[in-house]
Each structure stands twice: as structure tokens, then as C-alpha cells.
SERO-4910 file (N, C-alpha, C, O; in steps of 0.05 Angstrom, whole numbers):
BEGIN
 pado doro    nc1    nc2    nc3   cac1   cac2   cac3    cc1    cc2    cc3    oc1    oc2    oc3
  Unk    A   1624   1849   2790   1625   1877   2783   1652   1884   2771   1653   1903   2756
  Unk    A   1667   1874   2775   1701   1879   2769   1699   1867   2744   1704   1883   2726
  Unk    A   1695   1848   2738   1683   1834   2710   1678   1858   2681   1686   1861   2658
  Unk    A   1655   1875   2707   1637   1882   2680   1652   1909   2672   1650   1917   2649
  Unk    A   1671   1926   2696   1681   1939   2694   1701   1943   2675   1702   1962   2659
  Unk    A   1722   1920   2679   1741   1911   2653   1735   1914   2629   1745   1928   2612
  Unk    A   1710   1892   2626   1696   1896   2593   1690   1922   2589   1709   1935   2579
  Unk    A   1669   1934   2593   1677   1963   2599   1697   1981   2581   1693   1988   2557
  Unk    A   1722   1988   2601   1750   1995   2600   1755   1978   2574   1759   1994   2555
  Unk    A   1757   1952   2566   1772   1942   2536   1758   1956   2521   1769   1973   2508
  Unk    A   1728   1951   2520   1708   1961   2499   1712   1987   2488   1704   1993   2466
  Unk    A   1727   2005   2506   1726   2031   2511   1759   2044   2503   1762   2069   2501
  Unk    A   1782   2026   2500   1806   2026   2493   1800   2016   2462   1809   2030   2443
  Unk    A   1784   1990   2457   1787   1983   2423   1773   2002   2414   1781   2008   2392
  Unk    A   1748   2020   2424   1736   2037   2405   1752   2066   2398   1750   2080   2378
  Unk    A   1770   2070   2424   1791   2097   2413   1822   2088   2396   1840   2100   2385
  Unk    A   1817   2060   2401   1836   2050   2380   1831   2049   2348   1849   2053   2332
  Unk    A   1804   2044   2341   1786   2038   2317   1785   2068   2306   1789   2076   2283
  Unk    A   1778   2083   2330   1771   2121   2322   1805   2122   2308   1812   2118   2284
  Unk    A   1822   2129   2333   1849   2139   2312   1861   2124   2290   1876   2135   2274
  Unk    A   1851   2092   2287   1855   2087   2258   1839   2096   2243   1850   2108   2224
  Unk    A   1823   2096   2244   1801   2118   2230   1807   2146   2220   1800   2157   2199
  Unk    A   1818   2154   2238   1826   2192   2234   1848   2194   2217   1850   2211   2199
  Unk    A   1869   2172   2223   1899   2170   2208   1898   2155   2183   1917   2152   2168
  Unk    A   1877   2145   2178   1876   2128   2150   1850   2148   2136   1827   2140   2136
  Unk    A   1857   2172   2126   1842   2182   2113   1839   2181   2083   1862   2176   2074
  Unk    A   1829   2183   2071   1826   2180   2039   1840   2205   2021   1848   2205   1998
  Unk    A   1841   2233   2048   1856   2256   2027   1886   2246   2027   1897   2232   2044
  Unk    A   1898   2255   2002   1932   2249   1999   1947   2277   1997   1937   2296   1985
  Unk    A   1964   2278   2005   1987   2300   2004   1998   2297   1983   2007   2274   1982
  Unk    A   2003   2318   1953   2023   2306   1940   2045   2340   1940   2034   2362   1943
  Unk    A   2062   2338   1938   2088   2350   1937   2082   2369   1916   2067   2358   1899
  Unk    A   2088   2395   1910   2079   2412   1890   2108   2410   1880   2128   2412   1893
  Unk    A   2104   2405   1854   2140   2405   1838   2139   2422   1817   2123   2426   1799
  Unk    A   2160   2431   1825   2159   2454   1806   2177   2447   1773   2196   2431   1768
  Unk    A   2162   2467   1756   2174   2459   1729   2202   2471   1730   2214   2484   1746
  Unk    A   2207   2460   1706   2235   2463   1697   2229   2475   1675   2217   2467   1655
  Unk    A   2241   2506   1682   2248   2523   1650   2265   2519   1640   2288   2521   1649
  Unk    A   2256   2510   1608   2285   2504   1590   2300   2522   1583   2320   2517   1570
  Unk    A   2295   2543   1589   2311   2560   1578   2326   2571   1596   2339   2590   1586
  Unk    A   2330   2566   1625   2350   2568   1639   2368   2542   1641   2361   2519   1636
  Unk    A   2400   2552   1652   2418   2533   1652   2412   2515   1670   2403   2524   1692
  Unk    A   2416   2489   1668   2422   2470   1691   2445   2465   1687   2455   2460   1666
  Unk    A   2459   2468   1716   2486   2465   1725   2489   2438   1739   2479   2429   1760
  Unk    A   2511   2425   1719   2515   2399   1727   2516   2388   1763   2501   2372   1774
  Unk    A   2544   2407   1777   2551   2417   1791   2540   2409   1817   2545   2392   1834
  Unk    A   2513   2439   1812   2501   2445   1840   2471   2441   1826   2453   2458   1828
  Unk    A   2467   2417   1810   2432   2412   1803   2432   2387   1798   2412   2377   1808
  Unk    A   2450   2366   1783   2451   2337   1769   2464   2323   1796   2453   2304   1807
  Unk    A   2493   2336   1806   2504   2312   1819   2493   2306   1842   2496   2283   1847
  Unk    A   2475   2327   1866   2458   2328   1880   2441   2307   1877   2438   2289   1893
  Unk    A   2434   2309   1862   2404   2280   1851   2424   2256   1850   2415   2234   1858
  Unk    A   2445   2257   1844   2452   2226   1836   2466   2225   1867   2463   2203   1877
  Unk    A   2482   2244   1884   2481   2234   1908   2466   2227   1926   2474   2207   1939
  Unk    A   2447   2237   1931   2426   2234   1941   2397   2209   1935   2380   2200   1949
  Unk    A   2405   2206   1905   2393   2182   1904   2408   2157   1892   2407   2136   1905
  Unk    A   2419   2157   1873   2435   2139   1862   2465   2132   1874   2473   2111   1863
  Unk    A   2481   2141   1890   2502   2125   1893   2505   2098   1915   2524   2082   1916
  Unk    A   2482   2098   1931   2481   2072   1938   2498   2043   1933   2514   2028   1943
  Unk    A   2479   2050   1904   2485   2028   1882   2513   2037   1860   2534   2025   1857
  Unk    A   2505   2055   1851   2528   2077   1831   2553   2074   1850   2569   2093   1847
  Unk    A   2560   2060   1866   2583   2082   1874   2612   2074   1872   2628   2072   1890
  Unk    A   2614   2068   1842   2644   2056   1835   2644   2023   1831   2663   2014   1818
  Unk    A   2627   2004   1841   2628   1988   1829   2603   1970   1814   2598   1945   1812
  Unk    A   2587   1994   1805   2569   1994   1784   2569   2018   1766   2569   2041   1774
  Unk    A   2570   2008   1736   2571   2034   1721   2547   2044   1722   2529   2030   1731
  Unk    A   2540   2069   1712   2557   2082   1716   2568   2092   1750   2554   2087   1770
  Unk    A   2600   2107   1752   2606   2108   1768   2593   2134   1779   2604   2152   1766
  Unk    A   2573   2147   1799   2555   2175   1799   2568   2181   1832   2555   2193   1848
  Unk    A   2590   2171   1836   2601   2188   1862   2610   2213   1846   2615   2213   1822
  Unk    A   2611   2236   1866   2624   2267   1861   2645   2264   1848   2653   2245   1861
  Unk    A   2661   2268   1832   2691   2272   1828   2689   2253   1805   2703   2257   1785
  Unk    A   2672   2233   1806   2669   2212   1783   2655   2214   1758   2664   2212   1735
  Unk    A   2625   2219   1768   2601   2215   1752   2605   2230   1728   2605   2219   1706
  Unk    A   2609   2256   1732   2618   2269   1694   2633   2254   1676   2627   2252   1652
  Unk    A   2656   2241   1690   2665   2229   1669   2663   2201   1669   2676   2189   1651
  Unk    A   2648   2186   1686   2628   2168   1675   2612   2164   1656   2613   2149   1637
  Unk    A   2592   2182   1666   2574   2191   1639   2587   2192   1618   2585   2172   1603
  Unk    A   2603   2213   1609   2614   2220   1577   2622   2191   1572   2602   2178   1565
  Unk    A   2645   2177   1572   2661   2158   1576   2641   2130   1569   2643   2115   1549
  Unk    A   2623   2128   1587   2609   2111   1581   2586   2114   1561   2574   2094   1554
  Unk    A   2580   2134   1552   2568   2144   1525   2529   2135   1536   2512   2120   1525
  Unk    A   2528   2157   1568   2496   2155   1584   2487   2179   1569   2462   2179   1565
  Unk    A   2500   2200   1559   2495   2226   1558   2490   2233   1527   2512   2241   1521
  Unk    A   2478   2235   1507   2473   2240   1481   2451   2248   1475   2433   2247   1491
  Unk    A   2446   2261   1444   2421   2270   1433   2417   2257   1415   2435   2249   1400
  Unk    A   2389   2251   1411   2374   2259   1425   2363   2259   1454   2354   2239   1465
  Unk    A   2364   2283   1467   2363   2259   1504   2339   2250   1512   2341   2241   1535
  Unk    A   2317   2248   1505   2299   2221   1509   2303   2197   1502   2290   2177   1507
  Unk    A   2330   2200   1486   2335   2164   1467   2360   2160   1486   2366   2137   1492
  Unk    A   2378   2183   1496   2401   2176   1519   2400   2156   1535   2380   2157   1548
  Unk    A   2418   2134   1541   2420   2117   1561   2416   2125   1587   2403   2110   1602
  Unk    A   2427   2150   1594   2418   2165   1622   2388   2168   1625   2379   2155   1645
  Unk    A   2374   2180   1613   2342   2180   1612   2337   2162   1613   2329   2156   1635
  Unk    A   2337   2139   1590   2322   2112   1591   2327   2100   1613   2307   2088   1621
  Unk    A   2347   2098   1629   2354   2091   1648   2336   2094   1679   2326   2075   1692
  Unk    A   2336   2123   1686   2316   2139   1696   2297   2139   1695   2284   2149   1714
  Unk    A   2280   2126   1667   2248   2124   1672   2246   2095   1668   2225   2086   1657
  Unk    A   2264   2078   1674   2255   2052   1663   2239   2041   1680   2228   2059   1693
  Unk    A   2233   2022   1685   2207   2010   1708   2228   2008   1738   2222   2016   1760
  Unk    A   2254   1993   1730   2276   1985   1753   2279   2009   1760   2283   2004   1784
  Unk    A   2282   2034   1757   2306   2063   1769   2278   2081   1771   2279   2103   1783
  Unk    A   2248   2070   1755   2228   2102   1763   2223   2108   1788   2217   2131   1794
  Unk    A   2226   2085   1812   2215   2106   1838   2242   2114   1845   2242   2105   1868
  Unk    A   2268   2127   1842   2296   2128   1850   2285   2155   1855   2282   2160   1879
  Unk    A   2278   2177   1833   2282   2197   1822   2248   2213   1823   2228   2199   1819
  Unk    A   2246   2243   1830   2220   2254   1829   2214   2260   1793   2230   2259   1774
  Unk    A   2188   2266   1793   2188   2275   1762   2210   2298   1757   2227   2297   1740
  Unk    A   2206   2320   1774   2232   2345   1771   2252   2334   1766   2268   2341   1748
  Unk    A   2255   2312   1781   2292   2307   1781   2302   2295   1746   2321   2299   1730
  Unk    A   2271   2276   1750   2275   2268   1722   2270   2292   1691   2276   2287   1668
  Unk    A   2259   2316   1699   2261   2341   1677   2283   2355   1673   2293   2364   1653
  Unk    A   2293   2354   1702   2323   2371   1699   2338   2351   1691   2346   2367   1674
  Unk    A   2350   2329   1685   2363   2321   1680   2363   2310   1651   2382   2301   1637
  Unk    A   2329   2313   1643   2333   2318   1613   2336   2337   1608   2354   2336   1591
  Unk    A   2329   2365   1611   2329   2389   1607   2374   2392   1608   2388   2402   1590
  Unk    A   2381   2383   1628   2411   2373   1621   2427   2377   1604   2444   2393   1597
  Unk    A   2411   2341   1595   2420   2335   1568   2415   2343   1547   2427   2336   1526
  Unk    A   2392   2366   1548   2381   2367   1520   2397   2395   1513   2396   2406   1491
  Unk    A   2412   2404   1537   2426   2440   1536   2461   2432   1530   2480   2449   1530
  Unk    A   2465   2398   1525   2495   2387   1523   2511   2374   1540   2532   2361   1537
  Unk    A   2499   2380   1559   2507   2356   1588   2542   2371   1587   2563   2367   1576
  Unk    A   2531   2388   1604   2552   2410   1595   2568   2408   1632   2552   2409   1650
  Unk    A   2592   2405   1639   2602   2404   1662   2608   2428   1678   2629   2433   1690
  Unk    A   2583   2444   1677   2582   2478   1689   2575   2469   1718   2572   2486   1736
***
């Protein structure tokens, strides 16, 4: 009887194990609502570009890979190293950003504002 009890109890543990994989592996996906980027407002280097590159890029960026994208640095990295030009879809900074190696770094926004950026002069506001 203790036997059948056990089997039982396992049978009864793998099937609420099977259920919550079940419940937690669902087919709907969450995706992030991102919001556009109006061109016709300013992006500020500042408090909108260097944010993104701290937050994702200095890992790697951070002084002993060009470019250099720590705070105090990255502007004049960029210029200096000639990432920042127009047209800015042909810019080294963009190409950079969507290339296959750097596309999951960055969200699509991060990647609009930072053309939207370049395309207003990559201006150090």
C-alpha cells in the first residue's frame, strides 16, 4: 500500500509540474511599446545619446576600444574619429549600430534617436 501511495504522490507532483510548464510557456509574447522619434524635435546629446551608450555600449567602448563612449569622452570620440557624418544612414556610427555584431546592443528607439542625432548635426547640446 505504501508502494501505491508514492506512485500516486510522484504521478501527482509530475502532472503539476507538466501543468506550470504549460501555463509559463505560453505562445502570447509581450513586446515593449516604443515610442517614435519626432524629427522635428531636438535630441540632446547630453541627456538622450550618452545614456544609450552608457547603458549599453561602454562595456566594451570604454577607452580601450574605439570608439571611446565613456561620459566625458564619447563626443569627442565620435567627431575625432569621423563615427558622426551625413549622410547619417551612410555614418560609421549608424552602420555600426545596425550591423549584425552591435544589432541586439541597442532598441529600435535607441537606434532612431541616434539617427535622428545625426541627421539634426550631432550637435553636443
Amino acid at each position: 500500500m505504501n508502494l501505491k501511495k508514492r506512485s500516486s504522490l510522484t504521478s501527482l507532483v509530475v502532472l503539476l509540474i507538466l501543468t506550470g510548464l504549460a501555463l509559463l510557456s505560453s505562445c502570447e509574447k509581450y513586446a515593449a511599446i516604443i515610442p517614435e522619434v519626432n524629427s522635428a524635435d531636438t535630441v540632446h546629446f547630453k541627456s538622450q545619446i550618452q545614456p544609450i551608450f552608457t547603458a549599453n555600449c561602454i562595456t566594451c567602448h570604454n577607452g580601450s576600444r574605439n570608439p571611446d563612449l565613456r561620459e566625458g569622452y564619447s563626443y569627442a570620440s565620435l567627431r575625432t574619429g569621423f563615427y558622426v557624418n551625413l549622410p547619417a544612414e551612410n555614418s560609421r556610427l549608424y552602420k555600426q549600430i545596425t550591423s549584425s555584431s552591435h544589432y541586439s546592443f541597442t532598441l529600435p528607439a535607441e537606434k532612431q534617436l541616434i539617427l535622428t542625432w545625426i541627421q539634426q548635426g550631432a550637435g553636443n547640446n
